[in-house]
C-alpha positions in Angstrom: 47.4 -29.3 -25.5 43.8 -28.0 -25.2 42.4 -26.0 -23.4 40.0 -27.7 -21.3 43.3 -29.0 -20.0 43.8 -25.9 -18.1 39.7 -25.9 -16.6 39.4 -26.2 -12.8 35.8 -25.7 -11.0 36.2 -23.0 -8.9 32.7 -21.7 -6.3 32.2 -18.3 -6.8 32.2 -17.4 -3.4 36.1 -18.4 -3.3 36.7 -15.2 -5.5 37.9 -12.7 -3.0 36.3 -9.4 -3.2 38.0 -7.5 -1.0 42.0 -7.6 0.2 42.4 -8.4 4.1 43.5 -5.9 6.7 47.2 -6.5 6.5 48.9 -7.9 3.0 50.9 -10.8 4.8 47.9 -12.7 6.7 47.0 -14.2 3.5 47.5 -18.3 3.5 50.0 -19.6 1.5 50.3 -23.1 -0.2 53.5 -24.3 -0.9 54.5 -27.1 -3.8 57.9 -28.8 -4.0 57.9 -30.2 -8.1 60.5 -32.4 -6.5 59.0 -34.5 -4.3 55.0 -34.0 -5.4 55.1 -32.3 -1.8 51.8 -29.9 -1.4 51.8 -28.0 2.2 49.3 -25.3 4.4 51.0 -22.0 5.6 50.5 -18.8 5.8 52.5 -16.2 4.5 54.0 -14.6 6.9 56.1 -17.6 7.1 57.8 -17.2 3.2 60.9 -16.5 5.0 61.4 -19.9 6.3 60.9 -21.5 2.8 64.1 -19.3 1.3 67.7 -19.3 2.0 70.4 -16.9 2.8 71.5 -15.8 -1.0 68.6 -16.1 -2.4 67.2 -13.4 -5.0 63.5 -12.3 -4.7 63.0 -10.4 -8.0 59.9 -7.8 -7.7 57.8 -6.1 -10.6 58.0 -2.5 -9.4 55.5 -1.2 -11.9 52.5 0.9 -10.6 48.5 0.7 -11.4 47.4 3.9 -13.1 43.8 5.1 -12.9 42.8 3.7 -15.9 38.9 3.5 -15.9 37.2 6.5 -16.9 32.8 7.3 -17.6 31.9 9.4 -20.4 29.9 10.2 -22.9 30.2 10.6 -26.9 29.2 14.3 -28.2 25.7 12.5 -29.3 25.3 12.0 -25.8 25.3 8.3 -26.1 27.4 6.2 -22.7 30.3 4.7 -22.8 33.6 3.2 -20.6 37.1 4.2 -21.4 39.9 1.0 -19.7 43.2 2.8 -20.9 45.5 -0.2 -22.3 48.6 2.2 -22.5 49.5 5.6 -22.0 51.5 6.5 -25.7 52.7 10.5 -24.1 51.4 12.8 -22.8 48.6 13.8 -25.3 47.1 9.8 -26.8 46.3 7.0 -25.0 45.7 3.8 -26.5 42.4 2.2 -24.8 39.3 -0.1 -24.7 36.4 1.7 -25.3 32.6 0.5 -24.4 29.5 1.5 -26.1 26.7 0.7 -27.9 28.5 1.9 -30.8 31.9 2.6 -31.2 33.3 6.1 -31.8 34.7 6.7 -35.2 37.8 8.6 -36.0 36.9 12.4 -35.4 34.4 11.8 -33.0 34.2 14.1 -29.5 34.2 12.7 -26.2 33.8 14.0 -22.8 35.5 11.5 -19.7 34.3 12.4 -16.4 32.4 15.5 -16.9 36.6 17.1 -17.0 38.3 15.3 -19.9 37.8 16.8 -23.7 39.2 14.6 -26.0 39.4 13.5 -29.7 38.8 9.6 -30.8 42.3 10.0 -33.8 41.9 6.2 -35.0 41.5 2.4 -34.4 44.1 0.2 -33.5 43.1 -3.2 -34.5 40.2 -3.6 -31.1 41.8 -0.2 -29.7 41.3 3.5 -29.6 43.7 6.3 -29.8 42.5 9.1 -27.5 44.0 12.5 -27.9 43.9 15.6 -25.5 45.4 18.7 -25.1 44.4 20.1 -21.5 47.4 18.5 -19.6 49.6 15.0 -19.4 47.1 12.3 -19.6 49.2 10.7 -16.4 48.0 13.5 -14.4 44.3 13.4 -15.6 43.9 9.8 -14.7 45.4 10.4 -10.8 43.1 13.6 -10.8 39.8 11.6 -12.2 40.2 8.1 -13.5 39.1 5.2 -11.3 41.1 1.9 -10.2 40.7 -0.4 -12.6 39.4 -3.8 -10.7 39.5 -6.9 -12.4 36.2 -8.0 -14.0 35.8 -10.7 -11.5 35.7 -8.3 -8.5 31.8 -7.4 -9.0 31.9 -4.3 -7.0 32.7 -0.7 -7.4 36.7 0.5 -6.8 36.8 2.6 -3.7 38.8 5.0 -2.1 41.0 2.1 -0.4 41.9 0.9 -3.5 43.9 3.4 -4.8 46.5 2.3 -2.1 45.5 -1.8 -1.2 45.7 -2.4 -5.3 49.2 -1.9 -5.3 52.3 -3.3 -4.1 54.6 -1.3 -1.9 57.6 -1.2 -4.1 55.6 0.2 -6.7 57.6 3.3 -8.9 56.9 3.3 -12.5 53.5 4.4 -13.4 52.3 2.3 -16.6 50.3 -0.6 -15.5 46.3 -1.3 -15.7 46.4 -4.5 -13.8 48.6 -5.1 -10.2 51.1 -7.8 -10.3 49.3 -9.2 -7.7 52.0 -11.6 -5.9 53.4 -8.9 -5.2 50.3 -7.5 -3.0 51.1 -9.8 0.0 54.6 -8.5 1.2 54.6 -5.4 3.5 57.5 -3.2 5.3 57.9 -5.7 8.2 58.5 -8.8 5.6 60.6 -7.0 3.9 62.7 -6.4 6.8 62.6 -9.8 7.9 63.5 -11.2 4.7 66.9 -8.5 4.5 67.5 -9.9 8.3 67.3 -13.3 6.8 70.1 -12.3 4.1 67.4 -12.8 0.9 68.1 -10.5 -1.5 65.9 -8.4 -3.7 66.1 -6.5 -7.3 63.3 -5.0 -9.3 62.2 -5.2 -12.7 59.1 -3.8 -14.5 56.4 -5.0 -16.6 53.4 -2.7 -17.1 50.7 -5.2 -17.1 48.0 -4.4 -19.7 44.6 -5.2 -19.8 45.1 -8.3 -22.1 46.1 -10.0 -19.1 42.4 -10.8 -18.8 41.1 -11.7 -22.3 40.2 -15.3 -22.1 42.2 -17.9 -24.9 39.5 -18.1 -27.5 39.7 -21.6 -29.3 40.3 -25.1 -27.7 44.2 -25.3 -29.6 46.2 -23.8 -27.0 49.0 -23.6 -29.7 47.0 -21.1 -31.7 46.7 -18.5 -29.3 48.7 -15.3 -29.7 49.5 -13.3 -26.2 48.6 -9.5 -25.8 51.8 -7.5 -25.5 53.2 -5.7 -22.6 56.2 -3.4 -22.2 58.8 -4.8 -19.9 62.3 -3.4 -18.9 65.2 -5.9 -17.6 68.3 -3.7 -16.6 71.4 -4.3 -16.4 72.0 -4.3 -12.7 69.5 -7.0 -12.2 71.4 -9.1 -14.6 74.3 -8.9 -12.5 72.6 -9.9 -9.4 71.4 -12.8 -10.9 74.8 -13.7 -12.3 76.4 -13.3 -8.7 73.2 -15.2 -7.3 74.0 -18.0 -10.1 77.6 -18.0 -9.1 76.8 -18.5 -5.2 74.7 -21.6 -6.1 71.7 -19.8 -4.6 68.1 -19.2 -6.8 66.5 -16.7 -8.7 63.1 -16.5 -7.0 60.4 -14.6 -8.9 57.3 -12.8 -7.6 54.7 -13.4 -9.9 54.2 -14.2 -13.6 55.3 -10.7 -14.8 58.5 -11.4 -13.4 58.8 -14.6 -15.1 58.1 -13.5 -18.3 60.1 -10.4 -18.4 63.3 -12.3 -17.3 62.9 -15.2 -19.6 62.0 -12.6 -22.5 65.2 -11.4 -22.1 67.1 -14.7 -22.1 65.4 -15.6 -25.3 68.4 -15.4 -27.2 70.6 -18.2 -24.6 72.2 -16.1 -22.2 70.1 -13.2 -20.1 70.9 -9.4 -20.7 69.7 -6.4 -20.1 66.6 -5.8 -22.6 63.6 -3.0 -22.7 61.0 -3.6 -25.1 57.6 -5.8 -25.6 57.0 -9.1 -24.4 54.8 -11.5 -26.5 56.4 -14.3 -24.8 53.7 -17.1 -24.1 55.1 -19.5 -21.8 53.2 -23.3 -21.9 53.8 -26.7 -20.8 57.1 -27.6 -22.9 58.7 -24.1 -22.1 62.5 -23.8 -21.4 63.2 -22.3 -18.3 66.6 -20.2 -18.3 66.5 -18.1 -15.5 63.7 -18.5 -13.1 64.3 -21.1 -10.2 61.6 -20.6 -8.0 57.8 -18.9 -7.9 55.7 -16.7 -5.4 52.7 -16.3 -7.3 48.4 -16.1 -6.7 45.6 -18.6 -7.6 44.5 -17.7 -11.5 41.5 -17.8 -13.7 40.6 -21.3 -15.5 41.6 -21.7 -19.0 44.2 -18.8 -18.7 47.6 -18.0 -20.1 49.0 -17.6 -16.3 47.3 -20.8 -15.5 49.5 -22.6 -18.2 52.7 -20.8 -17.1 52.6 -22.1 -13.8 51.5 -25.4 -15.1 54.7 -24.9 -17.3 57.1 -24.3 -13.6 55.7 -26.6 -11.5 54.0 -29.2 -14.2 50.0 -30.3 -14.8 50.0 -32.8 -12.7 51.2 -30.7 -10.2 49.1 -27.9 -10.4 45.8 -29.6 -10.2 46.2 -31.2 -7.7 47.4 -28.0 -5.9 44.3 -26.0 -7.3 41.8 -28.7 -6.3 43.1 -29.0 -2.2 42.9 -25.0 -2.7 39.3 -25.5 -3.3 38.6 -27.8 -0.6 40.6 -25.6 1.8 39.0 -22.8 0.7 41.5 -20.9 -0.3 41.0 -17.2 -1.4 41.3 -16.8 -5.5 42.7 -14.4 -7.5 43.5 -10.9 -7.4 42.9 -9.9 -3.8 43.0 -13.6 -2.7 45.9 -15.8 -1.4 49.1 -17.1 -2.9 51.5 -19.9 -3.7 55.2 -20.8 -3.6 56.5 -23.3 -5.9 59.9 -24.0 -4.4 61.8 -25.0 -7.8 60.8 -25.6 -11.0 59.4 -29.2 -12.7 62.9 -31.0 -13.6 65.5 -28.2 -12.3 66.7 -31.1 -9.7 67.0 -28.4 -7.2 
């Protein structure tokens, strides 16, 4: 495979900027592998598209505040983007500036953050501090981290519309942004409508936007990102299994958090790192069915739903999504792939 396999052309003015009013009046285009099947709905009407005994499995993991302005002691600008929080002194972050701190250096983050550059890590930073839990100085200062593509400021709204409503565990520095289109009323419709749910969590880092650099798609090594599959959602997709019904995963985190810890065969409860890159040719072991947004060309989510739903598929579904007009990425619309390529669901 290359990776002008995975190009689309994509208008710019199709990249939504801003979220709409309500999370569920986004459209929704829905693919059935099965039958080649590409349909126009909106996604208010998920609920019709899933059965009684079905498990939706969510990514509960919350956006931090991880963009911070500062300044080096020499007075030279630069931009913190916090990868991961390490406890509650170091952080490990990007770090923009016309020339990089070096180990020692001072740096002041929004005119209320002292803290210490300790080391590199590879294209990273270790940031140390010892004025209070580095989780509290972000809520208290840092900004929302928008994706690149979102060429705007992050306001005030942000802090609440760039994050799903089942979010718990602090960690992330992207949204898992299927998850950004269900509310409290679809929620309640789809526990009326006998779907199920479970949670698991993947803090999404900021690698999730580095582009794949070189055209052998084979070649490229995936960021990592903490993930943690408990045990209780094991069960309930053993008793989902067992009913005949399927595993339905919201967004690409979710995916790859589940099917990292079904690596070995059989899925159990795991916590760790995932490196997993999932490609055309992957082996799906637990994941029947995908809610999941419109992604960037040439990216490692673009070839993971390639990988459910197959190429063919996909582009197709991504070019009638341009000539609808379709909202893209982040803040845009979304898509339901009914059942994996080949499951014979």
């Amino acid at each position: 495979m290359q990776l002008s396999d995975f190009d689309y052309p994509l208008p710019e003015e199709l990249i939504a900027q801003v979220p709409l009013s309500q999370r569920s009046a986004s459209r929704l285009l829905c693919l059935d592998p099965g039958e080649g099947r590409i349909q126009d709905q909106q996604f208010i009407d998920l609920p019709d598209f899933l059965d009684p005994g079905d498990l939706l499995v969510f990514n509960d993991t919350r956006v931090i505040p991880a963009r911070l302005w500062g300044r080096k002691s020499s007075g030279g600008k630069l931009e913190v983007l916090v990868e991961r929080v390490l406890d509650d002194a170091r952080l490990l972050a990007h770090v923009r500036a016309s020339k990089a701190p070096r180990p020692g250096s001072r740096l002041l983050l929004e005119d209320a953050i002292e803290c210490t550059m300790l080391r590199r890590e590879g294209d990273l930073f270790v940031l140390e501090q010892q004025q209070r839990p580095w989780l509290e100085l972000l809520e208290l200062h840092g900004h929302i981290p928008l994706p690149p593509y979102i060429c705007r400021d992050d306001a005030d709204s942000d802090r609440e519309r760039y994050q799903t409503v089942f979010a718990r565990q602090p960690g992330a520095v992207a949204a898992p942004t299927a998850g950004l289109h269900f509310d409290a009323g679809l929620l309640d419709r789809l526990k009326a409508g006998g779907v199920n749910t479970a949670r698991v969590t993947l803090h999404v880092g900021a690698g999730t936007f580095q582009p794949v650099r070189g055209e052998d798609v084979d070649a490229h090594v995936m960021h990592a990102e903490r993930f943690d599959v408990p045990a209780e959602v094991c069960a309930d997709i053993a008793q989902t299994r067992a009913a005949g019904k399927r595993v339905v995963a919201v967004g690409t985190t979710v995916v790859r958090s589940l099917e990292t810890a079904a690596r070995s065969g059989e899925l159990e409860p795991l916590r760790g790192e995932s490196e997993l890159f999932i490609r055309p040719g992957f082996d799906f072991r637990v994941v029947d069915a995908l809610v999941t947004n419109f992604h960037l060309p040439r990216s490692t989510l673009l070839m993971l739903v390639s990988a459910f739903a197959g190429i063919d598929l996909i582009r197709r579904a991504y070019a009638h999504a341009v000539a609808q007009r379709y909202r893209f990425f982040s803040y845009g619309d979304a898509m339901f792939i009914a059942n994996r390529a080949g499951s014979g669901s």
